[in-house]
C-alpha positions, 0 to 999 in steps of 0.5 A, a space after each residue: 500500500 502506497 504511503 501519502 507522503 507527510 506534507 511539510 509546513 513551510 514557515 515564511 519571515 515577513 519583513 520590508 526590503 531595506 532599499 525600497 520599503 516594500 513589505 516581503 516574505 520568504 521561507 525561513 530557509 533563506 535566513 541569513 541568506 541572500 534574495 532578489 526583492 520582488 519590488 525592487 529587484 535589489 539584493 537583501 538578505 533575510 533577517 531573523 524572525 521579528 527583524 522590521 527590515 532585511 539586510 543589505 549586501 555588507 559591501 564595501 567592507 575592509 580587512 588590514 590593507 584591502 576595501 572590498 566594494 564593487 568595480 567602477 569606471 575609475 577602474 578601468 587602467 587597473 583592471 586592464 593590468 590585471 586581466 590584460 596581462 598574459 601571464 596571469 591569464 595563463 593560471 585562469 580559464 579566461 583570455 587576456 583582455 584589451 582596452 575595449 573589453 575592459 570598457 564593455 564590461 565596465 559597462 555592463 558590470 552594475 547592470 548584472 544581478 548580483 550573486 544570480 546562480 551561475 554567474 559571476 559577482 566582482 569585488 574589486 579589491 582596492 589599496 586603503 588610502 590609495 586609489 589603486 587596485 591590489 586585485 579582483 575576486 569573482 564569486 558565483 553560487 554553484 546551486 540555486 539554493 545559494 548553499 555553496 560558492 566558488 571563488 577565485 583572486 587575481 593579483 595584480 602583478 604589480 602586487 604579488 609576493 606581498 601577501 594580498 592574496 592571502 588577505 584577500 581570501 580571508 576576506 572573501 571568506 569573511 563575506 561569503 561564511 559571515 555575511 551571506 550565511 553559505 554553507 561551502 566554499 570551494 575553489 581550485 588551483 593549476 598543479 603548476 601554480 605553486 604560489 597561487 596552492 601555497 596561497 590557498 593553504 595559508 587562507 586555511 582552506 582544506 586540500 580535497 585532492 588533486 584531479 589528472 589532466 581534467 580541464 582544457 584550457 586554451 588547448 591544453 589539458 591541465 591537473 588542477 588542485 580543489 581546495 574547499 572549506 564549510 561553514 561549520 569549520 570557518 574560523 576554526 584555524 588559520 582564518 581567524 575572526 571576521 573583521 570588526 567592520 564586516 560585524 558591525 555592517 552585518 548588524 545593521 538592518 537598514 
């Protein structure tokens, strides 16, 4: 005899959006989490139950050297030493870039839905007291549940041996873990890529292993090294504590 399935009651959080005002609603599994206001279409992030208002995107926010915030038309010269430059390519899946495309994207960058499923969200990663970029994170959620996120850093080369990196994603983790409440984190490196495997492991995150000629890039097939980190063992080690900064933003509710 077929059992009908027990139906499991969903319990919603009522709120308003912290950019619009427009009262929401959305199931208690987002807590903490990420969502597009319907309103507005902008990104909140559910609050705890009884909370009046959602929670912004904690951006920009800063570690010892670095301010985290979203990319500009004023970044154009410095992302274009970043991404335009051959060697540094070389270590990711994408070509070198010239001025135009630098441009384009520019342009296209505030348009795009932020932390959308499959598509990559920049953080550029700016110099305190300094007009200049250190360097770029791209993060992407790899599920529609939000549950878990890739990540990748690219240093300027200019700024390279100066332990940005490594700064750079202890920050990232900062938002990801604290701030956007993900459940993984996962990222990957060339075997051929020592500093950027040495770099991972001084951030703290746990090696998984290692993967034999399995993706193809420009031609070649390369091994690569996965490395990840779960929430539940986010500054247990070598990340430390999220920064005063990041805490103080994420108490805000509006």
């Amino acid at each position: 005899m077929k059992q009908t399935p027990i139906p499991v009651e969903i319990t919603f959080v009522d709120f308003k959006c912290p950019h619009c005002g427009e009262a929401v609603s959305f199931p208690d599994q987002w807590i903490g989490r990420p969502q597009t206001c319907p309103a507005c279409s902008q990104i909140l992030i559910v609050p705890q139950p009884g909370a009046e208002f959602g929670l912004r995107l904690p951006i920009p926010f800063q570690t010892s050297r670095l301010v985290f915030r979203r990319l500009g038309p004023a970044d154009a010269n410095d992302l274009l030493e970043i991404v335009g430059d051959a060697e540094v390519a070389r270590n990711y899946e994408w070509c070198p870039m010239d001025e135009q495309e630098v441009q384009v994207w520019l342009e296209n960058d505030p348009k795009m839905p932020p932390l959308q499923p499959g598509s990559n969200f920049y953080l550029a990663l700016g110099l305190l007291g300094e007009p200049k970029l250190a360097g770029l994170a791209a993060m992407s959620y790899r599920d529609k549940g939000n549950s878990e996120m890739t990540v990748d850093i690219c240093v300027n080369p200019n700024y390279q041996r100066r332990g940005f990196g490594t700064e750079a994603f202890r920050g990232v983790m900062q938002l990801v873990f604290a701030g956007l409440n993900t459940h993984r984190l996962c990222t990957w490196c060339h075997s051929r890529n020592q500093a950027g495997v040495h770099m991972l492991e001084k951030a703290g995150l746990r090696r998984e292993g290692e993967f034999i000629k399995c993706k193809l890039m420009r031609g070649e097939w390369v091994d690569v090294v996965q490395y990840a980190l779960l929430r539940e063992e986010y500054g247990s080690g070598a990340q430390g504590k999220p920064s005063q900064h990041l805490s103080a933003t994420l108490g805000r509710s509006s």
